[in-house]
N, C-alpha and C positions, 0 to 999 in steps of 0.2 A: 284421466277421469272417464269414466262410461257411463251414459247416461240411456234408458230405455224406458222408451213413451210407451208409457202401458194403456194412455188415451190421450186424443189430442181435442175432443169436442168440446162444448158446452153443453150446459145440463138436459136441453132435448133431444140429442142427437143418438138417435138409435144405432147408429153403425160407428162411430166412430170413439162412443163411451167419453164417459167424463173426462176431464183433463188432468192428469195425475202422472209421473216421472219419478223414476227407480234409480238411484243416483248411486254410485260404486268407485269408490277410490281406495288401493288396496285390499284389503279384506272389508272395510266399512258399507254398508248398503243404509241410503238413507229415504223414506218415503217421500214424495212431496205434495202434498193433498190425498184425501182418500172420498172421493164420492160415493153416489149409488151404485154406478156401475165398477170401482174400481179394485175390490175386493175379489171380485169373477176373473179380471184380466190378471190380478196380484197373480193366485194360487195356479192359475195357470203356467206363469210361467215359471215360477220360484215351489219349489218343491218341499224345501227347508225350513219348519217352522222356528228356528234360530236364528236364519243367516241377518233379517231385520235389525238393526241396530238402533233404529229411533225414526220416528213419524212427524213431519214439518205436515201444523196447519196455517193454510193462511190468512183463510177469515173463516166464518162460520153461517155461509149459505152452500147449503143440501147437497151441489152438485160438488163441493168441495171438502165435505164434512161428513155425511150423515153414513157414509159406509163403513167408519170408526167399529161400531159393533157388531158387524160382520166380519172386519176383523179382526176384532179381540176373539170373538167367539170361533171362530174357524183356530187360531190358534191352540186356544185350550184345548181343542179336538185333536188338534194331532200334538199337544204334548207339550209344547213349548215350557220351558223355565228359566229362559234370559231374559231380564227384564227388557221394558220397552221404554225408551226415553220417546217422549211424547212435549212437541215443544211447538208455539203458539204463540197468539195475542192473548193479551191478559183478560182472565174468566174460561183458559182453557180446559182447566181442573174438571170447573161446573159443570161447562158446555159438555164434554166429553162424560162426565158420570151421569150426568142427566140421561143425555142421548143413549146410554148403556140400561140406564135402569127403565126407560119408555120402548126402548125393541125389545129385551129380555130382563124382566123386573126381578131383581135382586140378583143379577146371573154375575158381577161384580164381585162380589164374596165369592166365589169358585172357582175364578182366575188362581192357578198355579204358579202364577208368572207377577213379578211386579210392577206395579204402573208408575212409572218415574216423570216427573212434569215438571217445566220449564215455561214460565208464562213471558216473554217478553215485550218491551216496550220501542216502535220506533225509532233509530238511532241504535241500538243495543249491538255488541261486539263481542263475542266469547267462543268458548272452544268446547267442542263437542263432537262424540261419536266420530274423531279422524280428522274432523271437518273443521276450520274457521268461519262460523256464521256473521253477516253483519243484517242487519235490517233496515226496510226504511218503508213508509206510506205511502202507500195506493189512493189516488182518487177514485172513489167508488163508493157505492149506498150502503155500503156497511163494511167497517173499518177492515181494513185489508194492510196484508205486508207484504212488501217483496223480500225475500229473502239471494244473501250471495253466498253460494258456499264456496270457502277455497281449499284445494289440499294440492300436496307435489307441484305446486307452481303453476297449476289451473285455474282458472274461476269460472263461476256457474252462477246467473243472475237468473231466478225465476219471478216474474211478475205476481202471481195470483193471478187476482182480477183487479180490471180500473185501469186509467189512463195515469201516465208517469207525471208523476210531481218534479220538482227540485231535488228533493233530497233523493228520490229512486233513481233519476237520470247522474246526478252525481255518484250513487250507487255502481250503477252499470258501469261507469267510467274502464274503459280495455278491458271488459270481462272478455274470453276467449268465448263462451256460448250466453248470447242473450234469450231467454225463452219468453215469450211475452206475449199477453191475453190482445189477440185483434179480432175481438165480434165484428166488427161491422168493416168493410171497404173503407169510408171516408167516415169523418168526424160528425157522426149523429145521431150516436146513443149515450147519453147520458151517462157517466161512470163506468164507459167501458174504453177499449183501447180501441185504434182504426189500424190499418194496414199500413196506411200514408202517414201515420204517427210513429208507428213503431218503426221505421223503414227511417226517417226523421233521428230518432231517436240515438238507432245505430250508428248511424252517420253520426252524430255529435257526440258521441259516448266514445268511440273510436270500438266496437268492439267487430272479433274477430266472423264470426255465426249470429247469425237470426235467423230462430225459430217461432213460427208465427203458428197460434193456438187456439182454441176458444175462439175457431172463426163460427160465426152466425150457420146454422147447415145449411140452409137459405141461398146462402150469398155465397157457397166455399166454391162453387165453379167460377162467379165473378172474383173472386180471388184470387184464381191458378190464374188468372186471364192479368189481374190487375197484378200480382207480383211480375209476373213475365216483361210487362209495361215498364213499369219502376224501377224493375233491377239495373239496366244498364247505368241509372242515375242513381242508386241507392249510394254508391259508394263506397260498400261493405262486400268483401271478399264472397259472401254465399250467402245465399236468403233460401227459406223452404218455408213449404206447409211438411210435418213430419208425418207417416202415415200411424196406424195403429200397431204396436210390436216393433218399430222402426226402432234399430241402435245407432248410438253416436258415438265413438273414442275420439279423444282428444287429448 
């Protein structure tokens, strides 16, 4: 599995772009979140209006979402005609043709391409685009999924956003790459992850990599300082902040 951080920020971080991961297991390329900024980093590095195979959202605030119609609309430009599996929390249909018909109204109908949709529920298990998806809830202000992808004897647990529940930490359980939303240092934003959570996390999950995301831009120097701290106690083989364009094999 190949995984590439097309951004590793939160929604106001000028330099380091939203947080969004281009996910590759044999020929399957799978999106995972599409913000503001993640449309720009997308076509930069992917030339191929085909090679996408299907777009995971994971909740539906802006820095995770709202660049859906810049990439629809960037594809129809260069031509695309493979459909796009497009799969979510339930009301992704809405959310998603809403948001299409409010940046380019009526631009929906012009699409050469078909929009394929998948709304899932918490708990859910199925197989798609290469991939074995399972899901499970994010604590967070507005309902949020972690999603695990598995292919070739891999797994790939991404948070979204929000701090781990039960069913997500049983989720993660020996994922080989944890990716998981840590805004803040310690535990004091509300419905978000901490460093010293997530680090927590791994260690009890048994998984192989943590990758730590959606740090605060504020705080990301206090971060390289506090993982540096932590790691020899983490317990878990390798912990990082990823940078922007940074690749993973595994």
């Amino acid at each position: 599995m190949k995984v590439h951080f097309l951004g590793v920020g939160e929604a106001c971080d000028p330099e380091r772009f939203n947080t969004s991961l281009l996910v590759r297991s044999k020929n399957h390329y799978i999106l995972l979140d599409c913000g503001f900024t993640t449309p720009h980093r997308y076509f930069a590095d992917c030339s191929d209006p085909e090679q996408l195979e299907a777009l995971w959202i994971s909740h539906f605030h802006g820095d995770h979402f709202f660049g859906v119609p810049l990439l629809l609309l960037r594809f129809w430009e260069m031509g695309r005609t493979r459909p796009l599996l497009i799969v979510g929390p339930f009301g992704v249909q809405e959310k998603v043709e809403m948001a299409l018909d409010l940046a380019y109204p009526a631009f929906g109908k012009k699409l050469r391409y078909a929009l394929e949709y998948l709304s899932v529920a918490p708990g859910a298990s199925f197989e798609a685009a290469g991939f074995f998806w399972q899901t499970a809830s994010m604590d967070h202000s507005e309902p949020c999924l972690a999603v695990r992808l598995t292919s070739g004897g891999k797994s790939l647990l991404y948070s979204g956003d929000g701090r781990p529940t039960e069913t997500s930490a049983d989720l993660a359980r020996g994922c080989d790459l944890l990716v998981h939303e840590a805004y803040s240092v310690s535990e004091q934003t509300p419905g978000h992850g901490s460093i010293a959570g997530c680090l927590a996390l791994a260690r009890q999950a048994g998984c192989a990599k943590l990758a730590l995301v959606h740090v605060n831009r504020l705080e990301r120097e206090q971060a390289t300082d506090e993982v540096r701290k932590l790691c020899p106690l983490g317990g878990v083989p390798e912990v990082f902040l990823p940078d922007v364009g940074e690749t993973l094999v595994f």
